[in-house]
N, C-alpha and C positions, 0 to 999 in steps of 0.2 A: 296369934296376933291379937292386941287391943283392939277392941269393936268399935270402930266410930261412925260416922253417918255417913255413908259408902255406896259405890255402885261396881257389881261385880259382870264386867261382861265376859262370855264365854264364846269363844271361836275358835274355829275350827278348819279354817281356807288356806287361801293361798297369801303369798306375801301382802301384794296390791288389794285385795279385798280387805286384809286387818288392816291398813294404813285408814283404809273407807271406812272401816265398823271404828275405830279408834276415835277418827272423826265426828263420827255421828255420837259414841260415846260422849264427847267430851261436850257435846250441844246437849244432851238430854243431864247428861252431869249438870248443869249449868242452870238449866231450867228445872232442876228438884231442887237445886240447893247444898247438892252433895261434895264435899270438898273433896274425898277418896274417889278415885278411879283405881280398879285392880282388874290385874287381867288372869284368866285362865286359855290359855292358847296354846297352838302347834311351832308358832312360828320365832325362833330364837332374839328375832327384831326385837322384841317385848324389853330384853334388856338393855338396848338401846333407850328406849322409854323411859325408863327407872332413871338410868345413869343423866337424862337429863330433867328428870322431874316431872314430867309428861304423866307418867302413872306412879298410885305408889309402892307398889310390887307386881309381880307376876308369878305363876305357876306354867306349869310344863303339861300339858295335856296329853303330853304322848310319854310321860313318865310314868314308872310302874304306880306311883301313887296314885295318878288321878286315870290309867286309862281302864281299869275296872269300870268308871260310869261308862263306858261303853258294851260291859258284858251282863247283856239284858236280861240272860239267866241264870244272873247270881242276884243276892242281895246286895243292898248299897252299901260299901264298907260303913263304920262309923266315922273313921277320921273325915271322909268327905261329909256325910251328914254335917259333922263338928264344923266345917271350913264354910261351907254355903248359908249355916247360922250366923256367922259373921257380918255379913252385908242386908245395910238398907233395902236394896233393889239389886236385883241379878235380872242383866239380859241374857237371853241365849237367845243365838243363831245358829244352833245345831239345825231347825229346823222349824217349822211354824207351831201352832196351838195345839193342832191335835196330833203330832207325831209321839210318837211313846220313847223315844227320848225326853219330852217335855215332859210326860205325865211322870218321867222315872225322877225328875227331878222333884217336880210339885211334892211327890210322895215323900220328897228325902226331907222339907224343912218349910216352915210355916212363913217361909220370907214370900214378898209378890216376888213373880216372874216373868217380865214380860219375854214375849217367844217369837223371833222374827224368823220369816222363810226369807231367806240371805237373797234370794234369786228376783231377776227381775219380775214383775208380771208381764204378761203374753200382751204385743204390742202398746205397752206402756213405754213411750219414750222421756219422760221426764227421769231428770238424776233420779239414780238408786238412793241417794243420803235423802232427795223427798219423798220415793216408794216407800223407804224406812220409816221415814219422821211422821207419814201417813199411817202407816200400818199400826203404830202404838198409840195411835188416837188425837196426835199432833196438825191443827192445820196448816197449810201456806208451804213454803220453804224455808229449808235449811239454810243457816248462813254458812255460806262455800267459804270463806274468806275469814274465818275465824281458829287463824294456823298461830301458834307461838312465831316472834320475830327471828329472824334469820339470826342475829348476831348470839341469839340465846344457843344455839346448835356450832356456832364456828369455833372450831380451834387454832384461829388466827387475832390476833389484835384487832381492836375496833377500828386500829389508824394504819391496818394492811391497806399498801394499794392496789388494789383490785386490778388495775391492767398490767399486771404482773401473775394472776392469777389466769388457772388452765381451764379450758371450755374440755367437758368430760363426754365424749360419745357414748352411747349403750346399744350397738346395734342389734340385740337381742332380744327374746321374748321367749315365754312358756310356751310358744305354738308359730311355724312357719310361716301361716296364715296372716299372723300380726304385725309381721315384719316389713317393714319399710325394705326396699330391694339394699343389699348388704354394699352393691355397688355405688347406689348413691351416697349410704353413709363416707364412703370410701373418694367416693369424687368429693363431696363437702370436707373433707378434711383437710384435700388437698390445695382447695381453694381458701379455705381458712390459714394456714401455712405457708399457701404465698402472700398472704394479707398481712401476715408475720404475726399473726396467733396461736398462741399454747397449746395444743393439743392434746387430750390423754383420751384412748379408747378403756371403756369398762366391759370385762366380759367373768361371765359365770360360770355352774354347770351347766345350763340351760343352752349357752352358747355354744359351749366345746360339744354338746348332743347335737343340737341343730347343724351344724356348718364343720363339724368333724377339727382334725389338728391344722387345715390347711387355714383356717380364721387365724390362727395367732400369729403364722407367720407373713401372710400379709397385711396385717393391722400391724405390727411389732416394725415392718420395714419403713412406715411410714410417721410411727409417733410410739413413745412409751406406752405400756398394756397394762392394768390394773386387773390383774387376778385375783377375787376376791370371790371366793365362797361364804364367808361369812357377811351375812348383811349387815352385824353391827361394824364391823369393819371397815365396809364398803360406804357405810353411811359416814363414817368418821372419812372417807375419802374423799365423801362429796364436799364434806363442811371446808375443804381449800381451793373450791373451787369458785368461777366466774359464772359458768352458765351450763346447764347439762339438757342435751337431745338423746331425746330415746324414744322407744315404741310403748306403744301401751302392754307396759311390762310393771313388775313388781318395783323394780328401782326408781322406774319414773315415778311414780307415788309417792316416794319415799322421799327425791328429792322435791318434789313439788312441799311435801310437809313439811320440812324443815326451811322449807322458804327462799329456797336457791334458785334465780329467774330460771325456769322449766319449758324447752318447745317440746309438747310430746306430739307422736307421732301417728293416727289410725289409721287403719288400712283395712280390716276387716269388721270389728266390735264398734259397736256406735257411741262415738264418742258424747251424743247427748245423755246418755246413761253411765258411761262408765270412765267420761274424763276427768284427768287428779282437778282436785280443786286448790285453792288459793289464790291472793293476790297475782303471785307472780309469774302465773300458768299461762302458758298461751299452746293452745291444742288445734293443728292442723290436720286437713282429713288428705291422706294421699296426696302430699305436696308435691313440686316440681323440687328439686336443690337450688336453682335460683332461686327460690322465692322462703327457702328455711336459711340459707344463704343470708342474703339480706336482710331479713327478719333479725337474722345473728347479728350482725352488724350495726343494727342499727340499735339495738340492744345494750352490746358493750358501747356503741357510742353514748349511750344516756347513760351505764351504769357509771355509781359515783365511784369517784375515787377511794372513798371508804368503806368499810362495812355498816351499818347502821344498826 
């Protein structure tokens, strides 16, 4: 690749954490002056990214090129050396300053590195994107609300009308725990439908693990099922959507960044640390269904008729 003034972040999480480091990326992008953002990650979302200009390429961390930087007793191939000479500034969130993952990196190339520990600190409740913005020497907060516009992400016309568009359920998550009760999702659906609203449930691997095959067949009796293993997919599923409820799961992230009005949903993880951010978020802690109900409603009743 041509070397230009660049910032190379490297991660290594789960879905909803790259949405978060992506974010905080593109704030410290911002404030060096770096026009490049490129990713080195696990998470196939990345090409998502690319395809709408978000970053401007990605590598594969778990491909046989790059996961040698994780076999700590070998030497560092060259081609990786070659590739990290590249970039202005490289973050890593493999892990903090003194982990010997960091030092294996320092040793591969004379670029700065800054080295964040991805995790929150021990009864730190402020966002993780200010933990982060702190931790690289940054004061104050992050702006939560500095997401690309919605219409840059739709694959629909700017003059689609919107109340013709489906409200997208995700009653799932990476962990039982985080899951809003599968029944409620399942009463709100029902009450959305006699409202005479569009309905489509999203469910993944994560879901068919959780709640077994007996999940699709009653989400499916009640409204279409969006089976989607792949998240650039799934993301291109959101972009025809009115409104998406989910749990504090990878998806909801995903739609809160692309700018789709987002209720997500906590029930275990503290939403003042790890809720998506953007304008169009609105995050409830263990809600009642009346009250994500209504919230919905009053929602599509302000959303415009257009996309903007």
């Amino acid at each position: 690749m041509n070397r230009s003034s660049s910032l190379l972040l490297i991660h290594a999480g789960a879905l909803g954490d790259l949405v978060l480091a992506v974010h905080f990326a593109r704030q410290l992008q911002a404030a060096e002056a770096l026009p490049e953002l490129h990713l080195l990650c696990r998470q196939r979302w990345a090409c998502y990214l690319a395809q709408h200009q978000c970053i401007t390429s990605w590598k594969h961390l778990e491909s046989p090129n790059y996961l040698s930087l994780f076999q700590m007793d070998e030497p560092l191939p060259e081609h990786i050396r070659d590739y990290l000479q590249n970039f202005d500034l490289i973050v890593s969130m493999l892990g903090g300053k003194d982990e010997s993952i960091t030092e294996r990196l320092r040793s591969a190339t004379n670029r700065p590195i800054l080295a964040l520990d991805p995790r929150p600190q021990p009864d730190d409740t402020t966002h993780i994107l200010d933990q982060w913005w702190n931790q690289v020497g940054f004061e104050g907060s992050i702006n939560q609300n500095r997401n690309r516009r919605r219409a840059d992400f739709f694959r629909i016309h700017n003059d689609t009308d919107t109340t013709s568009l489906p409200i997208i359920i995700h009653p799932g998550s990476g962990g039982r725990r985080k899951c809003w009760p599968l029944e409620n999702f399942i009463q709100l659906a029902q009450q959305l439908l006699a409202a005479g609203r569009t309905v489509q449930f999203m469910i993944g691997p994560d879901e068919h693990e959780l709640f077994g095959a007996v999940l699709l067949s009653r989400l499916s009796a009640l409204a279409p099922v969006i089976e989607e293993a792949d998240p650039c997919r799934a993301s291109e599923r959101l972009a025809s959507a009115a409104e998406y409820v989910g749990n504090d799961a990878g998806m909801t992230h995903v739609a809160a960044f692309i700018g789709l009005p987002t209720i997500s949903i906590f029930t275990a993880t503290d939403p003042r640390v790890w809720r998506p951010v953007g304008q169009t978020v609105i995050t409830l802690t263990s809600p009642t269904i009346e009250q994500v109900n209504q919230l919905l409603q009053q929602r599509l009743n302000d959303l415009p008729n257009a996309v903007e």
